[in-house]
C-alpha positions as CSV (number, residue, x, y, z in Angstrom):
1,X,0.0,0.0,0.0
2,X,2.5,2.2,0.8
3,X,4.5,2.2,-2.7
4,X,1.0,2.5,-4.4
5,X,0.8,5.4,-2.2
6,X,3.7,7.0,-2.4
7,X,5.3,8.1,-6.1
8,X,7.8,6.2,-6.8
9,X,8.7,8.0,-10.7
10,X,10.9,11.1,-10.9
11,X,11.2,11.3,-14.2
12,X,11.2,15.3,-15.1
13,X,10.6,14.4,-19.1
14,X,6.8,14.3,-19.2
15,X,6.3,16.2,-15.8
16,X,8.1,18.6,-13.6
17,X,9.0,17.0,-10.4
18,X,6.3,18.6,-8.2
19,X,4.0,16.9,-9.9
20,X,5.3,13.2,-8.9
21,X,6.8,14.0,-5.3
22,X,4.2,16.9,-3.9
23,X,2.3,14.0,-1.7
24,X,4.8,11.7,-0.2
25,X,2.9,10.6,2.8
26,X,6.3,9.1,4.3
27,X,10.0,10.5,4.5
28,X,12.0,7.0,4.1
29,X,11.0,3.4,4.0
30,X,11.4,3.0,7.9
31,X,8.8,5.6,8.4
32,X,6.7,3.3,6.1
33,X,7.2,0.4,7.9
34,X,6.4,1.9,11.0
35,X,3.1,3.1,10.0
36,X,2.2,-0.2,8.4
37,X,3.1,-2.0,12.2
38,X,0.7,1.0,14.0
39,X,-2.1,-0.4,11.1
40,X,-1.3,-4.2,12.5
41,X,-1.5,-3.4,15.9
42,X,-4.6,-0.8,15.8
43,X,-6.3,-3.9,13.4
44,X,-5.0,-6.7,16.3
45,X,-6.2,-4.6,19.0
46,X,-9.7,-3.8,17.9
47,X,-9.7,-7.8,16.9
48,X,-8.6,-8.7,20.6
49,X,-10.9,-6.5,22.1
50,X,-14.3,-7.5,19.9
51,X,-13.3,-11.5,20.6
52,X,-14.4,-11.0,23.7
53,X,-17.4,-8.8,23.2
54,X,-18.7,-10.8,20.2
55,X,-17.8,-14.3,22.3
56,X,-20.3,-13.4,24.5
57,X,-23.0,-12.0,22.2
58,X,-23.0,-15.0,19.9
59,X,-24.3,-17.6,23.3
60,X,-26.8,-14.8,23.7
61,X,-28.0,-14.1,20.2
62,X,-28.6,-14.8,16.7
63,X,-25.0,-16.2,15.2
64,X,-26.6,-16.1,11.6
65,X,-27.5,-12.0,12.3
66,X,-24.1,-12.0,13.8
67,X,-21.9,-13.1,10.8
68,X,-24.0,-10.9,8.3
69,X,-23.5,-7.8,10.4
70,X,-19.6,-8.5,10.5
71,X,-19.3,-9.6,7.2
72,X,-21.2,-7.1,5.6
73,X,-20.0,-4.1,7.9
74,X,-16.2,-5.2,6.9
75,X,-16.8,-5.4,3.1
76,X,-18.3,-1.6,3.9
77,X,-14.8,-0.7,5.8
78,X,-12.7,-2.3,2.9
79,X,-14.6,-0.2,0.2
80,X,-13.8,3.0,2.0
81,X,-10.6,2.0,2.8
82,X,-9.4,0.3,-0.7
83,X,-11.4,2.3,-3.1
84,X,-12.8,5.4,-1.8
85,X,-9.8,6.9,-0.9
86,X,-8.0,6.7,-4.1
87,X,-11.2,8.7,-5.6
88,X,-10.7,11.1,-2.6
89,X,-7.2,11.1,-2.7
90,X,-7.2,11.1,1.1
91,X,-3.4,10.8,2.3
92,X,-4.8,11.5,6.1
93,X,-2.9,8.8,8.4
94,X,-5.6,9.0,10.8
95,X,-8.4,8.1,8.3
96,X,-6.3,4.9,7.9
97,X,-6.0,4.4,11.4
98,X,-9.7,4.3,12.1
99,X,-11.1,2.3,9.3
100,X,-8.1,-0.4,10.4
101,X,-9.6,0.0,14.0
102,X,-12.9,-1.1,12.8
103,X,-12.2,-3.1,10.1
104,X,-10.8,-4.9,13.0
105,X,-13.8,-4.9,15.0
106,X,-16.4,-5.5,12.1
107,X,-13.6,-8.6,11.7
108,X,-14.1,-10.0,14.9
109,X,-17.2,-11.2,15.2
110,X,-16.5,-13.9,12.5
111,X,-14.2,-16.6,14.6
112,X,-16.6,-17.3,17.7
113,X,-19.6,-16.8,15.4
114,X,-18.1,-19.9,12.7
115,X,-16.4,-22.1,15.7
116,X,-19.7,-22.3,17.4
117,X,-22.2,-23.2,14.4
118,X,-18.7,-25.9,13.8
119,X,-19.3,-26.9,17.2
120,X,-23.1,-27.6,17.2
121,X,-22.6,-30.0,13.8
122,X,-19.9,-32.1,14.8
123,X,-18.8,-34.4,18.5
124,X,-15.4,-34.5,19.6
125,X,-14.4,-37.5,18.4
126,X,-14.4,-36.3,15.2
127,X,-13.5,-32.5,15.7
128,X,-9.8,-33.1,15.0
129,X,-10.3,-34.0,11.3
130,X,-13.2,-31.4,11.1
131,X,-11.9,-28.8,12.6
132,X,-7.9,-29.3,11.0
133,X,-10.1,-28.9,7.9
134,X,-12.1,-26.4,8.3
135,X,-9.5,-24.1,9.8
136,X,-8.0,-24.1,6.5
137,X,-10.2,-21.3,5.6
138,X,-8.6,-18.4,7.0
139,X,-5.3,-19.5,5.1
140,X,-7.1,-20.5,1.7
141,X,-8.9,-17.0,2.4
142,X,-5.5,-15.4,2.5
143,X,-4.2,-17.0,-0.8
144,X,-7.1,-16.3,-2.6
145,X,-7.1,-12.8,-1.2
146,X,-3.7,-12.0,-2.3
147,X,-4.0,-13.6,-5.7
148,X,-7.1,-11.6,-6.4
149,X,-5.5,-8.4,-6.0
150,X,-2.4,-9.5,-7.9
151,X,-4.3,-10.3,-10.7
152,X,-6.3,-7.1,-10.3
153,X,-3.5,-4.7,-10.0
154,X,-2.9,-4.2,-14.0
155,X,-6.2,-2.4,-13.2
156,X,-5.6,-0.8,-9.9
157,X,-5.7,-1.7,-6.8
158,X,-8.5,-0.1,-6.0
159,X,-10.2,-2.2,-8.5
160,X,-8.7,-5.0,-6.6
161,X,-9.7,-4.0,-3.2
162,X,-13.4,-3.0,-5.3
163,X,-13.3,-6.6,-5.5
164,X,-12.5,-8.0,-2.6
165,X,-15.2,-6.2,-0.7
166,X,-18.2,-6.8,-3.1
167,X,-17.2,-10.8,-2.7
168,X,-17.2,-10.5,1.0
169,X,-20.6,-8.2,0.6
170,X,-22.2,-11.0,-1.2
171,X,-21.0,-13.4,1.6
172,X,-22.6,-11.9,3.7
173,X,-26.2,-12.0,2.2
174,X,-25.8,-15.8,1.2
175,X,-25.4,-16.2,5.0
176,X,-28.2,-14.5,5.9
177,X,-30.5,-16.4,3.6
178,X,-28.5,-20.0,3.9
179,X,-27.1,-20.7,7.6
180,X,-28.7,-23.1,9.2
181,X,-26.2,-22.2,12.7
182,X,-28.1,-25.7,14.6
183,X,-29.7,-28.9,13.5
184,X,-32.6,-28.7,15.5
185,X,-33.6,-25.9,13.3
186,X,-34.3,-28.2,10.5
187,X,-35.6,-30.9,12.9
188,X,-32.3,-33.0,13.3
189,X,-30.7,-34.1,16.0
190,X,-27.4,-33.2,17.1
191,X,-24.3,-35.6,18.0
192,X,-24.8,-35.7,21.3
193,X,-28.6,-36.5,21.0
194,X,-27.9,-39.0,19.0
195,X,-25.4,-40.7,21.0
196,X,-27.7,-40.2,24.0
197,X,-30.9,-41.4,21.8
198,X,-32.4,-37.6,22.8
199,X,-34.2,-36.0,20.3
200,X,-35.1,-32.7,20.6
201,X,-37.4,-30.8,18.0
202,X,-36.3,-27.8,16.0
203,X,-34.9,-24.5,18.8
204,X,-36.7,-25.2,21.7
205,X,-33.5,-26.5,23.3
206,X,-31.2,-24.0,22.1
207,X,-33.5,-21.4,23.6
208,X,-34.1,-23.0,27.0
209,X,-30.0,-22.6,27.6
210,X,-28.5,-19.6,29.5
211,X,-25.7,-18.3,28.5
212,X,-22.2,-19.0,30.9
213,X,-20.5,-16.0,32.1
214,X,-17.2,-14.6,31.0
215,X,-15.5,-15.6,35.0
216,X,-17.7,-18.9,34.9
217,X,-15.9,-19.3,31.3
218,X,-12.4,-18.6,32.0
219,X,-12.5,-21.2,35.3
220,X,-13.2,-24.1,32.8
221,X,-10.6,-26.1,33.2
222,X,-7.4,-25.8,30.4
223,X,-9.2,-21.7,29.0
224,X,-6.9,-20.0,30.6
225,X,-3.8,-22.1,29.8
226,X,-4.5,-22.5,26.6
227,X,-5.5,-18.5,26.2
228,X,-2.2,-17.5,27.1
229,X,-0.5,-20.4,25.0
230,X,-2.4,-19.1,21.9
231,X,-1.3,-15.7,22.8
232,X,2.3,-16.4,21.9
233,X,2.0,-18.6,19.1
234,X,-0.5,-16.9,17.3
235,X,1.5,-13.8,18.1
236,X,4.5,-16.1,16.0
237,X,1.7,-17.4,13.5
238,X,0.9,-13.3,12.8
239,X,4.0,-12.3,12.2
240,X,4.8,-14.3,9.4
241,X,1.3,-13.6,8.0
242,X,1.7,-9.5,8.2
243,X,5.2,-9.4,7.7
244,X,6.7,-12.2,5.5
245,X,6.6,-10.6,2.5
246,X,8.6,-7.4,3.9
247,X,11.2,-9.6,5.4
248,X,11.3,-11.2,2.3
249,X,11.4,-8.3,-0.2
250,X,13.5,-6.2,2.2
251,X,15.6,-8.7,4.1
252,X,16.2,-11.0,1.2
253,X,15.9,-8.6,-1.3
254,X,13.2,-10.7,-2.9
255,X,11.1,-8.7,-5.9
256,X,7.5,-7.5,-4.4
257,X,5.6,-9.9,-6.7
258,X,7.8,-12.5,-5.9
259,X,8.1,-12.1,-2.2
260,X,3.9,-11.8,-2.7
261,X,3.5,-15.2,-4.5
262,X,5.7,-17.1,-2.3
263,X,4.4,-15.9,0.8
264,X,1.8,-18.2,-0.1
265,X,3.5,-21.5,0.7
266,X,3.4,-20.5,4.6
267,X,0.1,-20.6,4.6
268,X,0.3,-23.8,2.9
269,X,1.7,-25.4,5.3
270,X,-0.3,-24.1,7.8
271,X,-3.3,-26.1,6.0
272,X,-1.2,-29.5,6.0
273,X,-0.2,-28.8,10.1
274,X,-3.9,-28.3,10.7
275,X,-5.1,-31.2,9.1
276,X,-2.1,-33.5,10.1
277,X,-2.4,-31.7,14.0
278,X,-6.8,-32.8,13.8
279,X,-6.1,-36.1,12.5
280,X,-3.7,-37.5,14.9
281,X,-5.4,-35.9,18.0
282,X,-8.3,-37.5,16.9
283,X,-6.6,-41.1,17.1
284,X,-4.8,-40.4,20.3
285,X,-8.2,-38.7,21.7
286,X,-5.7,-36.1,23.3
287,X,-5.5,-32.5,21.7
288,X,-2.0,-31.2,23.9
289,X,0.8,-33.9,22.9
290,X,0.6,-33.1,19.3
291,X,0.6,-29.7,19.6
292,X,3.2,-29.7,22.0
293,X,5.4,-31.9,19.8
294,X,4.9,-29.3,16.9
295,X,5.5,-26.2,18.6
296,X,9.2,-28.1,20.5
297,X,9.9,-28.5,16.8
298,X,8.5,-25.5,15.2
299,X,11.5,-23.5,18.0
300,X,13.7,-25.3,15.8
301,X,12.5,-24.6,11.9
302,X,12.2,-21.1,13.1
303,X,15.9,-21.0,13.7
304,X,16.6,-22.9,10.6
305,X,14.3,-20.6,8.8
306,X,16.6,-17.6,9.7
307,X,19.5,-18.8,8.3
308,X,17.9,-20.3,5.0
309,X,19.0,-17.3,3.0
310,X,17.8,-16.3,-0.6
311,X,18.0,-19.9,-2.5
312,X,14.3,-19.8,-3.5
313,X,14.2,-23.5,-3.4
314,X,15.5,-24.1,0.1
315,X,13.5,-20.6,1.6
316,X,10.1,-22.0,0.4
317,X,10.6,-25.6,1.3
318,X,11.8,-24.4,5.0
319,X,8.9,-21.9,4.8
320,X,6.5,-25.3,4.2
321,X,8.0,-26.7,7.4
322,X,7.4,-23.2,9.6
323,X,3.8,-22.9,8.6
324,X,3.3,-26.9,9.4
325,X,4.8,-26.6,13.1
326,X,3.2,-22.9,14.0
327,X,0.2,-22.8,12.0
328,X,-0.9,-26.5,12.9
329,X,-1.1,-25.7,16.2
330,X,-2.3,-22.2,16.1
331,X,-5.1,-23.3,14.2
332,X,-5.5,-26.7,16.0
333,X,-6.3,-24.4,19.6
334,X,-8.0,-21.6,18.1
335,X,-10.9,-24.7,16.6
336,X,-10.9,-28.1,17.9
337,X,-9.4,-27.2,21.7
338,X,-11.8,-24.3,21.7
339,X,-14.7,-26.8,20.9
340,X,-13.6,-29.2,23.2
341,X,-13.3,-26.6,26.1
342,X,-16.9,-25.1,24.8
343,X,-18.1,-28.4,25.6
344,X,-16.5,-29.6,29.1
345,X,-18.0,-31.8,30.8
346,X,-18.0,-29.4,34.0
347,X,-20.3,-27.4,32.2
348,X,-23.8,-27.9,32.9
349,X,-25.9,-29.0,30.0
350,X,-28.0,-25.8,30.2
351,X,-25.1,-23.9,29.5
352,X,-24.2,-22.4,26.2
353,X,-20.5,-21.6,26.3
354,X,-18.9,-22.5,22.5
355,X,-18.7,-18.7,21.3
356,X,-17.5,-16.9,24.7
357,X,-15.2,-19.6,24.9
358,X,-13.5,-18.9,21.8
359,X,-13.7,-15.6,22.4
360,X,-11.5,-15.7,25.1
361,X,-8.9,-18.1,23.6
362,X,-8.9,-16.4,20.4
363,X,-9.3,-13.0,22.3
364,X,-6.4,-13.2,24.2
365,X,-4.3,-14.8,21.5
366,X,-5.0,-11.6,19.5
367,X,-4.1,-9.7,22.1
368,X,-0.9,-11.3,22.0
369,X,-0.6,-10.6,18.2
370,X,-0.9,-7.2,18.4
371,X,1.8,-6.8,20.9
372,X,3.9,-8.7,18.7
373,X,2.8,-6.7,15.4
374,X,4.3,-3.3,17.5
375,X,7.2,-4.8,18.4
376,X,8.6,-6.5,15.2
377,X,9.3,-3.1,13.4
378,X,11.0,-1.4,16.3
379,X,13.0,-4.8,16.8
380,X,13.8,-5.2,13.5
381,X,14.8,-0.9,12.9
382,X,17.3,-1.3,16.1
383,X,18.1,-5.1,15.9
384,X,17.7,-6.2,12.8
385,X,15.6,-9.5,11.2
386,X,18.0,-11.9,12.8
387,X,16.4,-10.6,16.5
388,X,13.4,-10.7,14.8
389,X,13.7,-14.8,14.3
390,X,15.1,-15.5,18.0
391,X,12.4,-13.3,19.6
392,X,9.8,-15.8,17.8
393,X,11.2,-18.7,18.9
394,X,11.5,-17.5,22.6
395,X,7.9,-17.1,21.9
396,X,7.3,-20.4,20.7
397,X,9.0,-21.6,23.7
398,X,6.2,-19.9,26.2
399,X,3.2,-21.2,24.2
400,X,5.0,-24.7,25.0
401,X,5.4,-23.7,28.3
402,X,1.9,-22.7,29.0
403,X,0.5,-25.8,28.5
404,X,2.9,-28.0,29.3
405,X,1.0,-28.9,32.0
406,X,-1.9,-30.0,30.5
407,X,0.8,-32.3,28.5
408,X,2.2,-34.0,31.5
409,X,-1.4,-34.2,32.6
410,X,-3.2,-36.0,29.6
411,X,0.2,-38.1,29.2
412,X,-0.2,-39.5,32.9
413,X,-4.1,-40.4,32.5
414,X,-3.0,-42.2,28.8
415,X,-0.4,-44.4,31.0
416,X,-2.9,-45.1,33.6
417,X,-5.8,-46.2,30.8
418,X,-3.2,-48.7,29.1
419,X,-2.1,-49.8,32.2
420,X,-6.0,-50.6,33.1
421,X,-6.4,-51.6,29.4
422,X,-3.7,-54.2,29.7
423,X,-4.9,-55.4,33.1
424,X,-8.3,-56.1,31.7
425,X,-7.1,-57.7,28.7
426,X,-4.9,-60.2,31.0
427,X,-7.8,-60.7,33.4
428,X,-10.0,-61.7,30.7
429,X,-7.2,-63.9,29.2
430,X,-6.9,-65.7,32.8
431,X,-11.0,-66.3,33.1
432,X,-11.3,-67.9,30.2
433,X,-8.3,-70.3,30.7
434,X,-9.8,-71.3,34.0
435,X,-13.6,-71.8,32.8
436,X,-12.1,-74.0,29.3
């Protein structure tokens, strides 16, 4: 944004130079960068803040009214930021500021919102695979995003931005009509009835529940562990998605349409660590050992990521391997954790708690994000990108740490159930020799 901004041409043949350098909205490149980390933090911020406002709303009302209103009211934000202002020729930092803040807000009512209509279709025993799929969406979102406006840019980008926000306009409407947020609205049972042979007709159910509190929330057992380990690896997970392609056009001295393209693999392989993360916890029936495992080893593709250098080959297959071990279990806590936790069996089954949960998980991981989106810039201006990298991975390291207790935890009650498995399976083996 800022180069389309900012004239780049001072050629004095056609026009005097006035005419190309009269509206420079920054003095140097640092000064760009700078105002592109405010942007990221105002957008996190605003994000963090509505999680937890927009948790709470969506056990209380509506999640189909919900989704339109955010969907909708962010296409409105884009158009004014994207398009508008090039018609306008508004070089006001401020106006950028506060469309960012409530792009941001408009934003955040999307995650609880889609978690919990996830979470009222599908059990846990399933969720892994479910949810490792579905969570594929932000990161398919984000290629298709990009690509749109790359293609779109031979015509603008406000053209491209144009685009963007009468797509997500239309989404909006087509939920509105379609969304069926709970199969008891169509006279189906859910999961859970059916494995408890309860039938309940259409929303009489989903009515008759009060919604948990936000204290009552955060004292289920694992939210606030797993709040604060989402904090630092989506703060990680965030700074590879906002500043990738500066680090590799700048750092690597990468071409912007190539730095733009490649970016793309990261979020590749957060797809395949989502997937791979959902599948396996399904077969264990334990969500913290496998992420565990991939954030220990995601500490070390980080490091190896930072000394890759520019071989296009060896940056992008290493840039696979980081999305796999930060995005997989960024995504895998943000969906399936946050469904399982929405569903604890300490809550009582009048209690609707699947959006405020997420809200506060995916709340305070945004919070976490936007600290992290301040501090890369200044980090990088004083430090440089290689201080960038180990400031990640000590990241990493506390979103390990968080939930490492959970870990040892789970890991115990696994040894204890093969233990009793085995015992069984030898008592059984002993009856039966005695009664043949």
């Amino acid at each position: 944004m800022a180069k389309s901004i900012t004239p780049q041409n001072s050629t004095e043949l056609l026009y005097p130079y006035d005419t190309w350098n009269k509206e420079h909205m920054f003095e140097n490149l640092n000064d760009a960068n700078v105002f592109l980390g405010i942007l990221d933090t105002l957008f996190m911020f605003a994000y963090a803040v509505g999680l937890f406002i927009s948790g709470m709303l969506g056990d209380r009302i509506n999640l189909r009214y919900m989704l339109t209103f955010g969907m909708c009211g962010s296409a409105i934000i884009t158009f004014l930021f994207g398009y508008l202002n090039d018609i306008i020729h508004m070089q006001n930092k401020y106006y950028y500021y506060s469309l960012f803040f409530l792009n941001g807000l408009f934003q955040s009512v999307g995650w609880p919102a889609t978690v919990a209509v996830m979470g009222n279709w599908f059990t846990k025993s399933s969720g892994g695979l479910v949810f490792g799929l579905w969570s594929g969406n932000a990161s398919i979102g984000n290629i298709l995003g990009s690509l749109i406006v790359a293609s779109s840019l031979n015509y603008g980008y406000p053209n491209g931005m144009l685009l963007n926000s009468v797509l997500l306009f239309s989404g909006g409407v087509i939920v509105f009509f379609c969304l069926i947020i709970h199969p008891n609205h169509v006279g189906l049972e859910t999961p859970d009835e059916i494995n408890s042979s309860k039938l309940v007709k259409n929303d009489v159910q989903i009515h008759s529940k009060k919604a948990i509190g936000f204290i009552q929330a955060c004292l289920i057992p694992g939210v606030l562990a797993y709040s604060l380990s989402h904090a630092c690896i989506k703060l990680v997970n965030y700074t590879f998605f906002f500043w990738l392609p500066t680090y590799l056009a700048q750092g690597l001295h990468w071409e912007d349409d190539r730095s733009d393209e490649l970016s793309n693999f990261y979020d590749i392989g957060g797809i395949i660590g989502g997937v791979a993360a959902g599948v396996i916890s399904d077969m264990m029936r334990l969500r913290s050992p496998i992420v565990c495992i991939m954030l220990l080893l995601s500490m070390g593709s980080l490091y190896l990521y930072s000394i890759a250098g520019g071989n296009y080959v060896t940056n992008v297959a290493l840039m696979i391997v980081v999305g796999v071990f930060v995005g997989g279990p960024a995504n895998t806590i943000s969906t399936a954790i946050t469904a399982d936790l929405g569903k604890h069996d300490k809550i009582k089954d009048n209690a609707e708690a699947l959006s405020t949960v997420t809200g506060i998980i995916d709340g305070t991981g945004s919070f976490g994000a936007a600290i992290g989106q301040y501090l890369v810039p200044v980090i990088n201006s004083h430090l440089g990108w290689h201080a960038v990298f180990y400031f990640l991975i000590i990241m990493a390291g506390c979103s390990l740490i968080c939930i490492f207790p959970i870990f040892c935890k789970e890991i115990v009650c696994l040894v204890n159930h093969v233990k009793e498995t085995r015992g069984y399976v030898k008592l059984k083996h002993v009856i039966n020799e005695n009664s043949a």
